[in-house]
C-alpha positions as CSV (number, residue, x, y, z in Angstrom):
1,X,-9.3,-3.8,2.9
2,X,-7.8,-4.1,6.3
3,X,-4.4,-3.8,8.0
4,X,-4.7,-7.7,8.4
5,X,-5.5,-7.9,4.3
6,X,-2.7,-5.5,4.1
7,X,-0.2,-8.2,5.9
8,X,-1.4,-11.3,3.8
9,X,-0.7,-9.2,0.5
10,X,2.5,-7.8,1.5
11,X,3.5,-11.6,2.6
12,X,2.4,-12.8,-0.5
13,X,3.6,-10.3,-2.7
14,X,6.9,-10.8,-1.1
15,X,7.4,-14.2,-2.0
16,X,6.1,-13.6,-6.1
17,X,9.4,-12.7,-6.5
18,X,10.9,-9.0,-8.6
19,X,8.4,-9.2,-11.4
20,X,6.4,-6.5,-12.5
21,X,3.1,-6.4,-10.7
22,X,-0.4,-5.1,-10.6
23,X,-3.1,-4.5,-8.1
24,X,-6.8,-4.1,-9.4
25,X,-8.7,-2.2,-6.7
26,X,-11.9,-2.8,-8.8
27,X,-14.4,-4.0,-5.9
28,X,-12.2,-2.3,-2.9
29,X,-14.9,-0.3,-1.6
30,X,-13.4,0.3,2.1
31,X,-9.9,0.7,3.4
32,X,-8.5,1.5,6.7
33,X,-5.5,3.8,7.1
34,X,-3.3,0.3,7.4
35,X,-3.8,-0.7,3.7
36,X,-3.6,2.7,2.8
37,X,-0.4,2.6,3.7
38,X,0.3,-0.6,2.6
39,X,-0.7,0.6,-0.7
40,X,1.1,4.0,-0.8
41,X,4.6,1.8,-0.3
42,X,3.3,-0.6,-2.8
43,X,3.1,2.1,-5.4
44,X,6.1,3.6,-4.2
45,X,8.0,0.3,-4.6
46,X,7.1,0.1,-8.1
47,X,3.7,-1.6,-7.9
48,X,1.2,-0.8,-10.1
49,X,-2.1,0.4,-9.3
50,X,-5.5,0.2,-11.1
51,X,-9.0,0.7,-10.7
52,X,-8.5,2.7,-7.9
53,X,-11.4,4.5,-6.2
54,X,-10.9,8.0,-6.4
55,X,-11.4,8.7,-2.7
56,X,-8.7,5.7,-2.2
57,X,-6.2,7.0,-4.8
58,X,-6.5,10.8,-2.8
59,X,-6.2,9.1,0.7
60,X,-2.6,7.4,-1.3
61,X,-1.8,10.6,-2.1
62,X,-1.8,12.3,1.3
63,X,-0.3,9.2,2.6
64,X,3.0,9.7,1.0
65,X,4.4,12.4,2.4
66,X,4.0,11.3,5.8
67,X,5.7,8.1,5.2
68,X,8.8,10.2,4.2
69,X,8.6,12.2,7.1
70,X,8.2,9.1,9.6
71,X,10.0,6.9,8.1
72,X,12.8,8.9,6.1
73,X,12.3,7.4,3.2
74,X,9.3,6.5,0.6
75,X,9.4,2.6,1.7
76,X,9.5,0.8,5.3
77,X,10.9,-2.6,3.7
78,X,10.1,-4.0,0.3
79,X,6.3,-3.3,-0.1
80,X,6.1,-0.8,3.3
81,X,4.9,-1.8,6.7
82,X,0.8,-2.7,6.9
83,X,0.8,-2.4,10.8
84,X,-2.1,0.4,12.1
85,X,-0.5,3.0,14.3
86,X,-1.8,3.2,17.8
């Protein structure tokens, strides 16, 4: 999972509406920092996560903090922001 796979599923999540919602990271074997991020605001937001690889779900973990710190806040929009940093 990429920061461009990141973008489609924030796009499409964001038109499903407020429901509740699940992600199954069964066959995610590689992510970039981008969906990492992507997925740390998801979770944030309320989304729920499963089948997370452990080395995915620990790369989530350190992820959140800095989000608060650079963006002030748990969340950067609805779902977070899926752009890489340069």
């Amino acid at each position: 999972m990429n920061a461009e796979h990141a973008a489609g599923l924030q796009e499409f999540l964001a038109s499903e509406g407020d429901g509740p919602v699940a992600l199954d990271l069964k066959d995610i074997t590689l992510v970039d920092r981008a969906a990492v991020r992507f997925l740390a605001a998801a979770e944030a937001a309320g989304i729920r996560i499963v089948n997370c690889p452990d080395y995915v779900r620990s790369w989530i973990a350190a992820e959140k903090p800095l989000q608060d710190l650079e963006e002030g806040g748990p969340v950067d929009g609805r779902f977070g922001n899926a752009r890489e940093d340069s």
